[in-house]
Structure formats: C-alpha cells, structure tokens
RONUNU-939898 format. One record per atom (N, C-alpha, C): residue number from 1; residue in one letter; atom name; x, y, z. Coordinates in nm, 2 decimals. Layout:
REM RONUNU-939898
NODE   pos   code   site        x        y        z
NODE   NUM      A     CA        X        Y        Z
...
//
This chain:
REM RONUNU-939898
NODE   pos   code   site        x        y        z
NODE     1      X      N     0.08    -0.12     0.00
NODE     1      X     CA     0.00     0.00     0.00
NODE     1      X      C     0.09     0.13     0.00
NODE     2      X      N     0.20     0.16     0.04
NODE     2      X     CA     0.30     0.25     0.08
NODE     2      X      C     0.38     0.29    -0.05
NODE     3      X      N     0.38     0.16    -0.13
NODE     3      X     CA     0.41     0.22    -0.28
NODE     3      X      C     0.33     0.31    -0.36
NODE     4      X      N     0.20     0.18    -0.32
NODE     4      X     CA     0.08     0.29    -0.41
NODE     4      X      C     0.05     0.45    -0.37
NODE     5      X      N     0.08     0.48    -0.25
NODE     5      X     CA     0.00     0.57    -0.24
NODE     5      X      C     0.14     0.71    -0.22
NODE     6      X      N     0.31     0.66    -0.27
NODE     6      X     CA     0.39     0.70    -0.28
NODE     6      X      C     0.34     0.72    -0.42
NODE     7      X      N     0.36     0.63    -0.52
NODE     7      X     CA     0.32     0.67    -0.62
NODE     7      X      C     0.20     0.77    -0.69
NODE     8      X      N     0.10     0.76    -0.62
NODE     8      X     CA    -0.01     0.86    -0.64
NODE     8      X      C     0.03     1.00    -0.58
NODE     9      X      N     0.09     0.99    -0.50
NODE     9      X     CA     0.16     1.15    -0.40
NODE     9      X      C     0.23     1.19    -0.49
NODE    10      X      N     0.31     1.10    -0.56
NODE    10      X     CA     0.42     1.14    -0.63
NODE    10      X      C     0.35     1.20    -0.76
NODE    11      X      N     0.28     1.15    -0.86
NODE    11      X     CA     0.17     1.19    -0.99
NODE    11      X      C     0.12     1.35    -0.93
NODE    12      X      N     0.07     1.33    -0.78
NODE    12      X     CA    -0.04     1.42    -0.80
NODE    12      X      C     0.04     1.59    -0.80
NODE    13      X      N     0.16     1.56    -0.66
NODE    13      X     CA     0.23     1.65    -0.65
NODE    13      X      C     0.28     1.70    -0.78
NODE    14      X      N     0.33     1.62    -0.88
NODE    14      X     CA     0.36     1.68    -1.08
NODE    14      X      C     0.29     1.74    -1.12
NODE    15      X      N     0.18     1.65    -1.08
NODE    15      X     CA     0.05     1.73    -1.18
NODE    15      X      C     0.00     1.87    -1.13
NODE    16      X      N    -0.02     1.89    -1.00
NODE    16      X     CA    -0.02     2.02    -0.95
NODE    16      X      C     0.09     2.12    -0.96
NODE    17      X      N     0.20     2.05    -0.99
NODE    17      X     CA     0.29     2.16    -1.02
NODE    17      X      C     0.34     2.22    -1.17
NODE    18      X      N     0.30     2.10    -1.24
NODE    18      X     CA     0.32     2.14    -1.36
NODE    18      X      C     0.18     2.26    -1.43
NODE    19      X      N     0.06     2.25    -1.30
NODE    19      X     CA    -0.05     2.33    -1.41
NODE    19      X      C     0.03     2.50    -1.31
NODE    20      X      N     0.06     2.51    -1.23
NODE    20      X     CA     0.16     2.66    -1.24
NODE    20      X      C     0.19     2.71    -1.33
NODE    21      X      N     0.12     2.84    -1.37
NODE    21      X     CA     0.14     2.96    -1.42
NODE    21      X      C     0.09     2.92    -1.58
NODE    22      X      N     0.02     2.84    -1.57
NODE    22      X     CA    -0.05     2.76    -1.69
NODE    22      X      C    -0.22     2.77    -1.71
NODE    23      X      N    -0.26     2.77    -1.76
NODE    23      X     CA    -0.43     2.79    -1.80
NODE    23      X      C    -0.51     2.67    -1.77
NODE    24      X      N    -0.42     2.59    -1.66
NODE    24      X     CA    -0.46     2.46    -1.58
NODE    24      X      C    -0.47     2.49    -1.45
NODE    25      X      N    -0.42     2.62    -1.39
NODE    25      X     CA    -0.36     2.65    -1.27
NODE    25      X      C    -0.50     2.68    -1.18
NODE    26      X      N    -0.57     2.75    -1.17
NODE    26      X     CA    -0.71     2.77    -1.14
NODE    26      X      C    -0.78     2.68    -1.11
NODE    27      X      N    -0.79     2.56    -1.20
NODE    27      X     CA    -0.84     2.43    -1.16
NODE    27      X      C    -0.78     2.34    -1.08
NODE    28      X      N    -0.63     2.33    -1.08
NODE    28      X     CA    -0.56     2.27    -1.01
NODE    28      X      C    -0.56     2.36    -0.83
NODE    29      X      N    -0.55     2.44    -0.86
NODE    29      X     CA    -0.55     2.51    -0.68
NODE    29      X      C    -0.64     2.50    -0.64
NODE    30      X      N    -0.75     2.53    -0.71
NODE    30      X     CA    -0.94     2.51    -0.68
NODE    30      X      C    -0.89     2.32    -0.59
NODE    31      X      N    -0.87     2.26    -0.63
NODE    31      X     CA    -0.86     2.11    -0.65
NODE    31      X      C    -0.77     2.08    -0.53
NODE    32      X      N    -0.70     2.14    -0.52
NODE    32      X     CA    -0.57     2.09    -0.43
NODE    32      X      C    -0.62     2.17    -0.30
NODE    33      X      N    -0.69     2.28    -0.33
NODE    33      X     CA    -0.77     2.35    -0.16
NODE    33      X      C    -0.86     2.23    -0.11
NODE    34      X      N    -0.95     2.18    -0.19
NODE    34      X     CA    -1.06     2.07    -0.20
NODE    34      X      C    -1.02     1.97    -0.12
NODE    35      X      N    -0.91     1.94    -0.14
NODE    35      X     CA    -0.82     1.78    -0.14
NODE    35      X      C    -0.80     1.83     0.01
NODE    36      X      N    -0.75     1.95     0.07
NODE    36      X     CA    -0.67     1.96     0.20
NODE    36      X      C    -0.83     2.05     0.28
NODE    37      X      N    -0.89     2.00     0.25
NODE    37      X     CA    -1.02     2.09     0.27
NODE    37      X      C    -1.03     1.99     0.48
NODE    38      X      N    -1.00     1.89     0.47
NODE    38      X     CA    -0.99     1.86     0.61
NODE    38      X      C    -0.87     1.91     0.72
NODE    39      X      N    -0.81     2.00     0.70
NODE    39      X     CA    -0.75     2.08     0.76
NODE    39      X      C    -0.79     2.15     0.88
NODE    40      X      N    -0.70     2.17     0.96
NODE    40      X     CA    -0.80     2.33     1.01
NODE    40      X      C    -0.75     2.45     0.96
NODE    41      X      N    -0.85     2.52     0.98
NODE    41      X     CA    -0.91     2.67     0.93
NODE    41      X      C    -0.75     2.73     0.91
NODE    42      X      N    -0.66     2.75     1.00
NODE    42      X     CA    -0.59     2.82     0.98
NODE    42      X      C    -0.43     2.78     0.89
NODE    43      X      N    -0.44     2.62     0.91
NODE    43      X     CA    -0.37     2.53     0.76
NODE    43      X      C    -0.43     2.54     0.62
NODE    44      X      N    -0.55     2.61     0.66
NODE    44      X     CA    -0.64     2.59     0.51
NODE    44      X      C    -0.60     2.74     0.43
NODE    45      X      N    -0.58     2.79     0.54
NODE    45      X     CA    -0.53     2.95     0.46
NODE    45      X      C    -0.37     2.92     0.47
NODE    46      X      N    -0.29     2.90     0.53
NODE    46      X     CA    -0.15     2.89     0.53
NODE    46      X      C    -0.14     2.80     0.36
NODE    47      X      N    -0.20     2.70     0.36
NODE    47      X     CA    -0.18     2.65     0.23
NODE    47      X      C    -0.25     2.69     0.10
NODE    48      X      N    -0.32     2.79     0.14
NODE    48      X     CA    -0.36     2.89    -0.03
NODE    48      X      C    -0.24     3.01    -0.06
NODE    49      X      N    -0.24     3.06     0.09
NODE    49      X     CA    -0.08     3.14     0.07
NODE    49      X      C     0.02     3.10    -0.03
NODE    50      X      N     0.09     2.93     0.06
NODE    50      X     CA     0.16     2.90    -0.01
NODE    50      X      C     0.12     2.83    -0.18
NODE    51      X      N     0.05     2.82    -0.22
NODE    51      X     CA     0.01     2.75    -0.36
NODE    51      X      C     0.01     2.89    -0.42
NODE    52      X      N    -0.02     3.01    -0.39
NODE    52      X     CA     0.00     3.13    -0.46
NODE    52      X      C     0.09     3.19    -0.46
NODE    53      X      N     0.21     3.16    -0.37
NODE    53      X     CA     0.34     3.24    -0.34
NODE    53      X      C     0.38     3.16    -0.46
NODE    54      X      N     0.39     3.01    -0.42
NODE    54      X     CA     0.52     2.92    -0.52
NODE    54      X      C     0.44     2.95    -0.67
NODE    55      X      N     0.33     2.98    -0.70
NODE    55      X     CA     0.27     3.02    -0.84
NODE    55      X      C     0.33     3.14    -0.90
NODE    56      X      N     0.39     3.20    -0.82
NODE    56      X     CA     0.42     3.33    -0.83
NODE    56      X      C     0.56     3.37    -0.87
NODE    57      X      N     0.63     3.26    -0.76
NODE    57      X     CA     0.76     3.23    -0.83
NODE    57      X      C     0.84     3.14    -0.90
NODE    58      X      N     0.69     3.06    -0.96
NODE    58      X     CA     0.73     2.98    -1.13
NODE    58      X      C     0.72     3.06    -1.23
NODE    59      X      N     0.57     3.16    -1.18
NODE    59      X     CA     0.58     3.25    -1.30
NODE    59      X      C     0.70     3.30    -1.33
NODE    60      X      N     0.76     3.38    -1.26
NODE    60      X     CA     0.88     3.48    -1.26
NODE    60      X      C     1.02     3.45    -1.33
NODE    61      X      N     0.99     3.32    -1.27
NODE    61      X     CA     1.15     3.23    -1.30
NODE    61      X      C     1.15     3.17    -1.47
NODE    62      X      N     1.30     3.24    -1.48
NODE    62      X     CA     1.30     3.20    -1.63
NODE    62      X      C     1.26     3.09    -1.67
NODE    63      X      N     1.29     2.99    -1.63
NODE    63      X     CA     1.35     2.85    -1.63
NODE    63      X      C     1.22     2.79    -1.55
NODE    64      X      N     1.03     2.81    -1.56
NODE    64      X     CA     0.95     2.74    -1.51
NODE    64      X      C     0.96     2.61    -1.50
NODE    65      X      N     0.97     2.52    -1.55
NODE    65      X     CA     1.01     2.41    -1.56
NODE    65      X      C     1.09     2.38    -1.46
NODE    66      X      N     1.24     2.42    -1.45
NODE    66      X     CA     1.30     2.37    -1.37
NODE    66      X      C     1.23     2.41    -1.19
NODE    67      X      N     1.17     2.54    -1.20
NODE    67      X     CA     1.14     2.56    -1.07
NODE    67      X      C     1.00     2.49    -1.03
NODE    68      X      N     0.92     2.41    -1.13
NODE    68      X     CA     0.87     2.30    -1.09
NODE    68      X      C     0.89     2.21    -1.02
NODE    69      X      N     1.00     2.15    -1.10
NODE    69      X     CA     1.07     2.07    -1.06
NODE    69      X      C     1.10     2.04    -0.88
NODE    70      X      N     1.18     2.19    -0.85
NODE    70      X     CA     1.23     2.20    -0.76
NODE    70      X      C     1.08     2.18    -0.64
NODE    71      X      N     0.99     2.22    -0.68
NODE    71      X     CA     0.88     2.20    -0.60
NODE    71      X      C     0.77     2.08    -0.55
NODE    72      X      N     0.84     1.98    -0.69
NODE    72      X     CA     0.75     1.84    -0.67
NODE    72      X      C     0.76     1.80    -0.55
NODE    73      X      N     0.91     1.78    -0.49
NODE    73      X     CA     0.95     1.69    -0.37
NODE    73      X      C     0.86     1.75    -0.23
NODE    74      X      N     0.85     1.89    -0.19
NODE    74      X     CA     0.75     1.90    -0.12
NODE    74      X      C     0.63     1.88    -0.10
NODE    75      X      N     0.59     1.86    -0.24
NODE    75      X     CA     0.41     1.87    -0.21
NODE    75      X      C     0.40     1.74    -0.24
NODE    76      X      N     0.48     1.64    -0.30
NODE    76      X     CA     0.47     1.47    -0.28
NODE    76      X      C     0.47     1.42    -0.11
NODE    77      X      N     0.55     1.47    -0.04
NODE    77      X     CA     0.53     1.47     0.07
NODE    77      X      C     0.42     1.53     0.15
NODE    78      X      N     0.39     1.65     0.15
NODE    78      X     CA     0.27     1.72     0.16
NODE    78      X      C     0.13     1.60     0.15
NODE    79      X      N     0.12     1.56     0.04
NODE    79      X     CA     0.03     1.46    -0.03
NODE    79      X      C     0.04     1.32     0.05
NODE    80      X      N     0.15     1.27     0.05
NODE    80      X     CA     0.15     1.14     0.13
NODE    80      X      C     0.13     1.14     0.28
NODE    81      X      N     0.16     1.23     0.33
NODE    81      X     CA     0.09     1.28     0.47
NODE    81      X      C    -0.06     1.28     0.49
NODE    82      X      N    -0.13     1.34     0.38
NODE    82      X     CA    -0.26     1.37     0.39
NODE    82      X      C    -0.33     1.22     0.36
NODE    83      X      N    -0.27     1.13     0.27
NODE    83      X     CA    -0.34     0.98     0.23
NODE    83      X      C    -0.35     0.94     0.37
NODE    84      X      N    -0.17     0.91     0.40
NODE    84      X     CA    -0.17     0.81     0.52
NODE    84      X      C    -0.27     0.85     0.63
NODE    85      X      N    -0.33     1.02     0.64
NODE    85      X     CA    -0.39     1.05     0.76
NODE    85      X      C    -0.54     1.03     0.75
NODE    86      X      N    -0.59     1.05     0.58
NODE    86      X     CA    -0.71     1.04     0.52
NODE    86      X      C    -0.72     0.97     0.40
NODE    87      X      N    -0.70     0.81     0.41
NODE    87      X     CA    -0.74     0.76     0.33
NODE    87      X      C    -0.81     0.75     0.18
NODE    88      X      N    -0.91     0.81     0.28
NODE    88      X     CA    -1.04     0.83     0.15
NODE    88      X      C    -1.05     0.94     0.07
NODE    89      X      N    -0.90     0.99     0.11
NODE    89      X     CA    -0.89     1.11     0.00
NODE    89      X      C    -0.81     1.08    -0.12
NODE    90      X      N    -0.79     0.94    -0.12
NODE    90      X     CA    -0.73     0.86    -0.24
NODE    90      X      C    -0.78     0.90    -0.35
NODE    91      X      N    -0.92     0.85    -0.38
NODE    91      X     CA    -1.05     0.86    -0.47
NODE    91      X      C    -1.05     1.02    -0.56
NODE    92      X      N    -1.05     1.11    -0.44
NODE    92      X     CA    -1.05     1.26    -0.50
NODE    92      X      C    -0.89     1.31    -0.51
NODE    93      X      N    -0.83     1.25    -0.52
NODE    93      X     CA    -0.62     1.34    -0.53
NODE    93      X      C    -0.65     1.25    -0.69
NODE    94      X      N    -0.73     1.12    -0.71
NODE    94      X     CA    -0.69     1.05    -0.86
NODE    94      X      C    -0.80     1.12    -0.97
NODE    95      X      N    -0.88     1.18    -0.94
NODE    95      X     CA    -1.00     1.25    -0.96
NODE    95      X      C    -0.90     1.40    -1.00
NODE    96      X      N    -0.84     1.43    -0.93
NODE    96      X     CA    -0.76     1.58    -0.94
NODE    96      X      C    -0.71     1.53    -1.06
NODE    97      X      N    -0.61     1.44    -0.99
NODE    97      X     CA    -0.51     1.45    -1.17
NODE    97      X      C    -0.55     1.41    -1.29
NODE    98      X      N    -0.65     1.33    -1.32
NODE    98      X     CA    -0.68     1.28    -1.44
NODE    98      X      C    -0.77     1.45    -1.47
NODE    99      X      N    -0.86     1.54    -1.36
NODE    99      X     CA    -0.91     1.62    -1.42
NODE    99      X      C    -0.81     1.71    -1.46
NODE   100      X      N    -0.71     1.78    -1.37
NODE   100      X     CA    -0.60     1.89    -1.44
NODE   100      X      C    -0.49     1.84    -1.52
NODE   101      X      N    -0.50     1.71    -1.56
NODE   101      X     CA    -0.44     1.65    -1.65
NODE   101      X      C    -0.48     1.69    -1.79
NODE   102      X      N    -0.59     1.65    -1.82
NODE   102      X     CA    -0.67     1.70    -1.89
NODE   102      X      C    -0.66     1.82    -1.95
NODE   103      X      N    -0.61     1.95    -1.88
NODE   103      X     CA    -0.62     2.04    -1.89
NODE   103      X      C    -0.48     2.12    -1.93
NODE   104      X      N    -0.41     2.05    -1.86
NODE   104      X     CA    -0.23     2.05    -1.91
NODE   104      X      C    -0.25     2.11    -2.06
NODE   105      X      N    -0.17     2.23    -2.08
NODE   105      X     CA    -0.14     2.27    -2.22
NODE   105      X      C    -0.07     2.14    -2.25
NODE   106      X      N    -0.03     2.09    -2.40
NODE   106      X     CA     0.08     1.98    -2.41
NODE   106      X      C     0.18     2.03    -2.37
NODE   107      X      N     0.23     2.14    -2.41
NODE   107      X     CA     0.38     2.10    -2.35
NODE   107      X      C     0.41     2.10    -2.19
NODE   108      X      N     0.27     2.12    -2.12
NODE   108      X     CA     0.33     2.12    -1.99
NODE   108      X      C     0.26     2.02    -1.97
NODE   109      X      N     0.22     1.91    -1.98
NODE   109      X     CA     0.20     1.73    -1.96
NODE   109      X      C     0.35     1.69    -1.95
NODE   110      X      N     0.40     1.67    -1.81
NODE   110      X     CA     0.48     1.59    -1.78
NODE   110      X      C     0.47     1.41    -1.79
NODE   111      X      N     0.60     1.40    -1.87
NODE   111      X     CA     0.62     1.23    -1.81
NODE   111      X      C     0.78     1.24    -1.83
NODE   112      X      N     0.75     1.14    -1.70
NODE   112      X     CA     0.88     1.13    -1.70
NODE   112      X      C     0.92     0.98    -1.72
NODE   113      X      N     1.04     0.92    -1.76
NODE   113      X     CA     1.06     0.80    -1.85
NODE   113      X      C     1.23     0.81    -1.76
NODE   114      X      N     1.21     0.66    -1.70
NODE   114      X     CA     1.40     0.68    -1.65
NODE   114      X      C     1.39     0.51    -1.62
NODE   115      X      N     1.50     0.45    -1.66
NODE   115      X     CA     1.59     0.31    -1.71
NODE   115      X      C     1.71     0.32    -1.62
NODE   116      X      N     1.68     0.22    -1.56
NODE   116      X     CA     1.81     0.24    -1.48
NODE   116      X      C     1.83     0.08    -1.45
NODE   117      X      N     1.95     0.06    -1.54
NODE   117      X     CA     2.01    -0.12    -1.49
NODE   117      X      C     2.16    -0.11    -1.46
NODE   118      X      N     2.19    -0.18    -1.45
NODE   118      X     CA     2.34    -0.22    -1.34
NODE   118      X      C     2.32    -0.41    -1.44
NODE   119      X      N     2.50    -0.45    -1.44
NODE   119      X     CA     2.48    -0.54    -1.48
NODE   119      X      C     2.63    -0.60    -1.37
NODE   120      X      N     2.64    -0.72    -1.40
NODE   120      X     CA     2.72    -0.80    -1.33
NODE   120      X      C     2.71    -0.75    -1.13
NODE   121      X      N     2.81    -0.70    -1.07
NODE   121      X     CA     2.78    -0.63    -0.94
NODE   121      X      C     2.77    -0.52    -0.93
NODE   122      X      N     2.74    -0.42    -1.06
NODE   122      X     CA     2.73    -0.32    -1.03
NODE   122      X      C     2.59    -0.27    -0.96
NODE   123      X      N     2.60    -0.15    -0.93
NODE   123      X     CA     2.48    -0.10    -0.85
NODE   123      X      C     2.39     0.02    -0.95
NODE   124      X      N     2.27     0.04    -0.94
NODE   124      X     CA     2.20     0.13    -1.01
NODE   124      X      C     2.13     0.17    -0.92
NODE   125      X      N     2.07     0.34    -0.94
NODE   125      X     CA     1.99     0.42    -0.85
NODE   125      X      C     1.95     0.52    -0.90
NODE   126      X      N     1.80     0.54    -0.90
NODE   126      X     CA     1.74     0.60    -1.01
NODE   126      X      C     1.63     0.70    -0.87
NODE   127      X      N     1.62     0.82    -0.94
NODE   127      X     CA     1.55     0.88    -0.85
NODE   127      X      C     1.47     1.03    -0.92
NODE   128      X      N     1.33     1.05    -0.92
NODE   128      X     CA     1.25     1.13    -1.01
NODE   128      X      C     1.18     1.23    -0.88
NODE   129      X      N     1.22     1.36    -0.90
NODE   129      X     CA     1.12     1.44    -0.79
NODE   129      X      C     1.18     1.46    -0.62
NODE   130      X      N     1.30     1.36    -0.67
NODE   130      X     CA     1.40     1.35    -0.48
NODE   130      X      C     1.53     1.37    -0.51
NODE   131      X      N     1.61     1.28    -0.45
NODE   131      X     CA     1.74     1.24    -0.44
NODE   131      X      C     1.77     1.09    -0.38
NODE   132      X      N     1.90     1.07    -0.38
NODE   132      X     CA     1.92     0.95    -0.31
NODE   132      X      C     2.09     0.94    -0.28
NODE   133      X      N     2.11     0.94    -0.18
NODE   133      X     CA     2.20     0.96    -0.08
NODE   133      X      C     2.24     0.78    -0.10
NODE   134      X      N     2.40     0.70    -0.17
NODE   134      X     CA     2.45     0.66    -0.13
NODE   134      X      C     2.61     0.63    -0.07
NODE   135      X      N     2.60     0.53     0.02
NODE   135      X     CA     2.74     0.58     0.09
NODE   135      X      C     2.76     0.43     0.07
NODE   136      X      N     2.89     0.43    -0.05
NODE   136      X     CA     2.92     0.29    -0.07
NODE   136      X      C     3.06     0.32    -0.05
NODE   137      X      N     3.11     0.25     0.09
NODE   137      X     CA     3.22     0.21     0.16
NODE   137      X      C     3.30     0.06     0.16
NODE   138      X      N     3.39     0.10     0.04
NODE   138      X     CA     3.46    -0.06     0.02
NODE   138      X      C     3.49    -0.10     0.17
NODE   139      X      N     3.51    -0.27     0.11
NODE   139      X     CA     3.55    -0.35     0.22
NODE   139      X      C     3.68    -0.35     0.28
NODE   140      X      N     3.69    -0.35     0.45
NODE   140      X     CA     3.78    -0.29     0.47
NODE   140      X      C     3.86    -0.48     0.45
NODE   141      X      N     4.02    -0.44     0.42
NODE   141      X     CA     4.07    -0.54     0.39
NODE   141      X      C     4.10    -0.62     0.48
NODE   142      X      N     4.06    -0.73     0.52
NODE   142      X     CA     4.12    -0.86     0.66
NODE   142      X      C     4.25    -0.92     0.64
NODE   143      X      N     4.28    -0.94     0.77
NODE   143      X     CA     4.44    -1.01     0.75
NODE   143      X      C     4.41    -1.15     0.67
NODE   144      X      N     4.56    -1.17     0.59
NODE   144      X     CA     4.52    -1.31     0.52
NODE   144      X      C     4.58    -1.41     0.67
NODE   145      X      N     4.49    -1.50     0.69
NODE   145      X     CA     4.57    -1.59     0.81
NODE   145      X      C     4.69    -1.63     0.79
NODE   146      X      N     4.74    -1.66     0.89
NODE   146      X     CA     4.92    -1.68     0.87
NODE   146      X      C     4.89    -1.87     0.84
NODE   147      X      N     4.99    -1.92     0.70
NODE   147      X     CA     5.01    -2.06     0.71
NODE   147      X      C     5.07    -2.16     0.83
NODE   148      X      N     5.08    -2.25     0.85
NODE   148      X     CA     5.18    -2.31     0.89
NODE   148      X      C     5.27    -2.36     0.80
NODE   149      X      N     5.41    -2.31     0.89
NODE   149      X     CA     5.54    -2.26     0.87
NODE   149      X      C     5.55    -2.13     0.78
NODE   150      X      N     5.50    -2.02     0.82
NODE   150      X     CA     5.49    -1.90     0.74
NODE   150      X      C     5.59    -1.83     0.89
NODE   151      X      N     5.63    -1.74     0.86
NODE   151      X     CA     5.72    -1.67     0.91
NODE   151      X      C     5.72    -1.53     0.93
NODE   152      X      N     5.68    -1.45     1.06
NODE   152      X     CA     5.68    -1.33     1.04
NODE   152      X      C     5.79    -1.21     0.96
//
C-alpha cells in the first residue's frame, strides 16, 4: 500500500505543479484547496498562501520548468501525509489528476521515463522528484591468516 500511495503523491504533486502559471492552474489550486479541505481553518489558509506564493515564483522564474521541478518533492510529501492521515482522499487526489491533467497545455503534460540497470555487481539508482544519498564504503581489507610454517 505505501508504494501505491507514494506513487499517487508522487503523480499528484507533478500534476499540480506542472499546471503553475498555466491555464490549468485555477483548476488545479481550486482542486488541491478541496483535497486539503480537512485541515484546520488556519492550515487551510497557510496553504492557499503558499500555492500562490510558489505560483508566483514559477511564473517569474526564467527556467519554469526547472522551478517546478524544484517544488514536486515537497508537495509529494505534503500529499502522502494527507493519504496516510485520510485515506479516502485517495479517490478525490486520482479524480484531481486525471481532471487537471486533462487540462495540461501539451507542453506542460509531464512524463517522465528513467531506465536504470546495473549489470554483473554493479549498483544502479534512479530517482525522479528526490534524491538519493548513497554511501558505498569498500571493504575494509582482513588479515590473510598466517600458514603453517609461514614466518613473520
């Protein structure tokens, strides 16, 4: 269940961020107020604040896109917070995206497409919307045992 509903946090957060500063954007905030509509009163205005601040500074930013970007990883979390706390707001976050999906100019319909293989012992690590922190620490080397009749 923890996948799925990482995976849907993860869609929904794109999808709301990609309809910023877009003729999707209106429907998407309408939609994302809705979604957090079990809040209290004073989270429910803290988060129109912020959906209009960070709108404000996609618009601005040369590079919208990338400052998208920069904004998925919070509101996927944002999002997965709210499933794990309210369930049944599964139904209406899949209801969001397929509607402001819909609405996406084309060029701002994200997908994202990432391959990631490792062959013999190599390692592969693929990561969309995050990061991923590894700390690969060779083996530290062991004494080889002494034979009999080996000699220091």
């Amino acid at each position: 269940m923890d996948e799925v509903l990482t995976t849907l946090a993860m869609t929904g957060a794109t999808t709301i961020m990609s309809a910023m500063a877009t003729s999707a954007w209106a429907a998407a905030r309408a939609g994302t107020i809705r979604l957090f509509r079990r809040s209290e009163p004073e989270d429910q205005r803290a988060l129109e604040v912020r959906l209009d601040r960070e709108e404000v500074l996609v618009r601005q930013e040369p590079d919208p896109d990338s400052a998208r970007r920069d904004l998925v990883g919070g509101w996927r979390l944002q999002l997965v917070a709210l499933l794990r706390e309210h369930p049944e707001a599964r139904a209406e976050l899949e209801a969001l995206v397929a509607s402001v999906g819909a609405q996406l100019p084309s060029e701002e319909r994200t997908s994202w497409i990432q391959h990631v293989s490792a062959t013999g012992h190599g390692m592969a690590f693929g990561a969309q919307g995050g990061s991923i922190t590894v700390h690969n620490t060779p083996p530290v080397p062991q004494p080889v045992p002494a034979r009999d009749g080996d000699s220091d």
